[in-house]
N, C-alpha and C positions, 0 to 999 in steps of 0.2 A: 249343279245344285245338289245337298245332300238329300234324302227322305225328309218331307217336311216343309222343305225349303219353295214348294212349290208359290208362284206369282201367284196373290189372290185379289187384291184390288188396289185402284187410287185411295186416296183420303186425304182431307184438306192438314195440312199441319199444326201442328198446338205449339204453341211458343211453349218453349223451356224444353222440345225435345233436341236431338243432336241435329245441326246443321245437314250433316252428312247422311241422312235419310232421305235427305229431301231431295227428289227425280222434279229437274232441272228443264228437262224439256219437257217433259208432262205441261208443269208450272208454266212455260214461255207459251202456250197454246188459252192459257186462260188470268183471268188480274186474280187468281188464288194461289197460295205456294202448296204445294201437292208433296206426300210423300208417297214410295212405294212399299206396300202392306203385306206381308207374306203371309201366306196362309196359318202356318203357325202359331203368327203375330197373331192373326185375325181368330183365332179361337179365344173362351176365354181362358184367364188367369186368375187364381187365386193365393193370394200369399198367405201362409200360416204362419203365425208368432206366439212364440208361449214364453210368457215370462219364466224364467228362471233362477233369479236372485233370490240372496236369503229367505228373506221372509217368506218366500212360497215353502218352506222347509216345515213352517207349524203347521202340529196338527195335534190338539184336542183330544181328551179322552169322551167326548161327544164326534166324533168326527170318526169316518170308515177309511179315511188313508189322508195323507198331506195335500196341502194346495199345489205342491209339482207335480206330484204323481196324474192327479187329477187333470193340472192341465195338460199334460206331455198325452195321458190316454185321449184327450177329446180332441189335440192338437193332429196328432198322428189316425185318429179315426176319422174321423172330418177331410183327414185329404185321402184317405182310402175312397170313403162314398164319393169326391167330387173325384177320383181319376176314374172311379166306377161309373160315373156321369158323364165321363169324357171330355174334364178339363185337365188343364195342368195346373201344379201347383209346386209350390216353392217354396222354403224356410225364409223367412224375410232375415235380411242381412247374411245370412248361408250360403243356401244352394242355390242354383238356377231352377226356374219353373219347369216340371217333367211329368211325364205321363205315364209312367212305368207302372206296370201291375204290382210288383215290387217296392212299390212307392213308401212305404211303414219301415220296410227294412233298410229301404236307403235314405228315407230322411234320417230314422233313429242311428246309424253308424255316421249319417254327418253332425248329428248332434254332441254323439260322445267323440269324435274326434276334434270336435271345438270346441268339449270341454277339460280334453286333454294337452290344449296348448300350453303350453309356459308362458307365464301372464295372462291368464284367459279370467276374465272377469266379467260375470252375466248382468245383463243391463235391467233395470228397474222397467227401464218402456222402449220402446223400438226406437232405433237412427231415425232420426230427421231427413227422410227421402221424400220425393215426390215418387208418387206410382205413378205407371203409366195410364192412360186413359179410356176407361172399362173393364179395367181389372177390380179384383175385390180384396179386402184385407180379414183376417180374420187375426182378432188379437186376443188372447186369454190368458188374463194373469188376475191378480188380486188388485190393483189400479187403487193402491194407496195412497202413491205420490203424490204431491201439491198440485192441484187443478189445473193450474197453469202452464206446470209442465205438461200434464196428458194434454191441454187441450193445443200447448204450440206443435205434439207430437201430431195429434190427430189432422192439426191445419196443412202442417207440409206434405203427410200420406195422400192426403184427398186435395192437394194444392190444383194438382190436373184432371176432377172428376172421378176418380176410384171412389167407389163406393165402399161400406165395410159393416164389420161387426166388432163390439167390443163385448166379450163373455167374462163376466167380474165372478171369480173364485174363490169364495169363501167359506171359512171352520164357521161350522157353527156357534163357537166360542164368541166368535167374532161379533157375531149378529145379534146374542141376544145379552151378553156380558152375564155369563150367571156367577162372578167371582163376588164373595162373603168375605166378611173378618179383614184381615189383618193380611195383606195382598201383596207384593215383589212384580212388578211387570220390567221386562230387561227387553232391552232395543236390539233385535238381531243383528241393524248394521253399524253396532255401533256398540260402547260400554256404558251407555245410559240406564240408568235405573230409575226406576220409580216405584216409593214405598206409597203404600195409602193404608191408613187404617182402619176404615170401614170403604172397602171397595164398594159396594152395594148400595153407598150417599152420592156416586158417582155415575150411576149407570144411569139416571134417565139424561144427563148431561151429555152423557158416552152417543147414548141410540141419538138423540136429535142432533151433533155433529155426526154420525154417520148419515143420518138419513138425507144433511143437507150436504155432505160431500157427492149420494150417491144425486139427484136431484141436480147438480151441477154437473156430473158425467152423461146424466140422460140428456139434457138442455143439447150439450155439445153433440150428441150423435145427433141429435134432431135439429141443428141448426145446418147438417151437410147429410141428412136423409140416411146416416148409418141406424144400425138397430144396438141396443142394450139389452142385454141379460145378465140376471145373478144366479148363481149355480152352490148351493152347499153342498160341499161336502160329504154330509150324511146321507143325502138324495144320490140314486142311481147313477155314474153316467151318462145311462143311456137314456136318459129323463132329458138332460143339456143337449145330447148329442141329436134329437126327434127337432127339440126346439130350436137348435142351430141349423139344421136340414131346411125346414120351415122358411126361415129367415132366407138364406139362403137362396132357395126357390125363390123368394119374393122379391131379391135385389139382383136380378138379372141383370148384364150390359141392355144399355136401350137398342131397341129394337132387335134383338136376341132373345131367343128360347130361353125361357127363367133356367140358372145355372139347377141343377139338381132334376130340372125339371124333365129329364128323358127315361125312357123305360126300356 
C-alpha cells in the first residue's frame, strides 16, 4: 500500500457505490454488506466548483472586478483554508481530491489546462454526479439558470448525503437594476437583445423575479440541509470567504470534527 493508503475501518455499504468496494468476507460474518474504508477515504472531502461560463464575465462600472475573478479567488482560497484544516479537496469534474500545501497552484494550472482544451466549453452548473457519502460541495457561480436545472443538479450531488454550499455571485448591477432612459441589454450566451425604453418602468418587476428566483435556490438548500449565500461584487472577498469558513465549520460529516474546525 502507498502513503495514505493505510486500512482504517469497516462501514456498512450505500447502494449506488461500486460493487467492488465491497469486502466479501467481512459481509458473510454479519446480514450487512460491508465495505473496506481507507484511511484516506475516511478523512473528509471537499469539492470545489466555480462556474466559469460567459456570464460570469460582467462586470459593472459599480462592481470591483467580474463575477469569475471573484469566484476563481474564493474558489481557490477556500481550498487553501480547508487543506490548512486538513482536508482534501478537489475541482469537481477536474481533479482528484488532494492535500498538497500547494493546493492554489495546482488546482489553478488544472484549471487553465482545461481551459485550454480544444472544444473546452465551461458549463453553466456542475455534471450530474452523486458525491460520495460525507463529503461536501462547495459550488460558486451566479446560479441564473432555470431553477429546475440547479435544483436536478443539486438532487444528484447530494443523491448519497454530501452535504454543501451554494455561494450566489453577483455585480451589483445585478441586484439593484439602476439602468435609466432608453436601455440595450444583449444575452452573453447567445445574440439576443433586448431594447426598453424606459428601463426604470421595469425594475420593480426585475427585483421581485429576482428575489423569487433567489427564495427558490434557498427552499432547495434547505430542503437537503446545504447553506446559501449572496456575495457582491463590490463587498471584499474576504467578507464571502469569513462567511463560507462559518458555514463550513457548521456542516461537518456526522460525527466528525466540524471541517474548518481545527487549530
Amino acid at each position: 500500500m502507498g502513503a495514505g493508503e493505510t486500512f482504517w475501518q469497516f462501514r456498512p455499504y450505500v447502494m449506488g457505490e461500486p460493487t467492488g468496494r465491497i469486502d466479501w468476507r467481512r459481509s458473510a460474518r454479519d446480514d450487512r454488506v460491508y465495505v473496506r474504508e481507507r484511511e484516506w477515504e475516511a478523512a473528509h472531502t471537499v469539492w470545489v466548483w466555480m462556474d466559469r461560463s460567459p456570464s460570469m464575465a460582467f462586470m459593472s462600472s459599480l462592481a470591483a472586478t467580474s463575477k469569475i475573478d471573484r469566484a476563481i479567488v474564493l474558489g481557490l482560497a477556500a481550498a487553501d483554508l480547508l487543506v490548512r484544516g486538513g482536508e482534501r479537496v478537489g475541482v469537481l469534474d477536474l481533479t482528484r481530491p488532494m492535500a498538497s500545501r500547494s493546493i492554489i497552484e495546482r488546482l489553478g494550472q488544472a484549471l487553465i489546462e482545461e481551459e485550454r482544451r480544444p472544444g473546452y466549453a465551461a458549463r453553466e452548473l456542475p455534471a450530474a454526479s452523486a458525491l460520495e457519502p460525507g463529503a461536501q460541495a462547495v459550488l460558486i457561480g451566479d446560479f441564473l439558470s432555470d431553477p429546475e436545472q440547479i435544483g436536478a443538479s443539486l438532487r444528484s450531488l447530494a443523491s448519497r448525503g454530501a452535504s454543501g454550499h451554494l455561494v450566489a455571485i453577483v455585480d451589483p448591477a445585478e441586484e439593484t437594476f439602476p439602468f435609466v432612459g432608453h436601455t440595450e441589454f444583449l444575452d452573453v450566451d447567445s445574440e439576443a437583445r433586448l431594447r426598453i425604453g424606459r428601463a426604470e418602468s421595469v425594475r420593480e418587476l426585475y427585483l421581485r423575479r429576482l428575489g423569487a428566483h433567489r427564495d427558490a435556490l434557498r427552499a432547495m438548500c434547505l430542503s437537503r440541509g446545504w447553506s446559501f449565500m449572496i456575495h457582491r461584487t463590490d463587498r471584499p472577498a474576504s467578507e464571502a470567504l469569513l462567511a463560507l469558513r462559518v458555514r463550513l465549520a457548521g456542516l461537518g460529516a456526522a460525527g466528525a470534527a466540524p471541517i474548518l474546525g481545527r487549530t
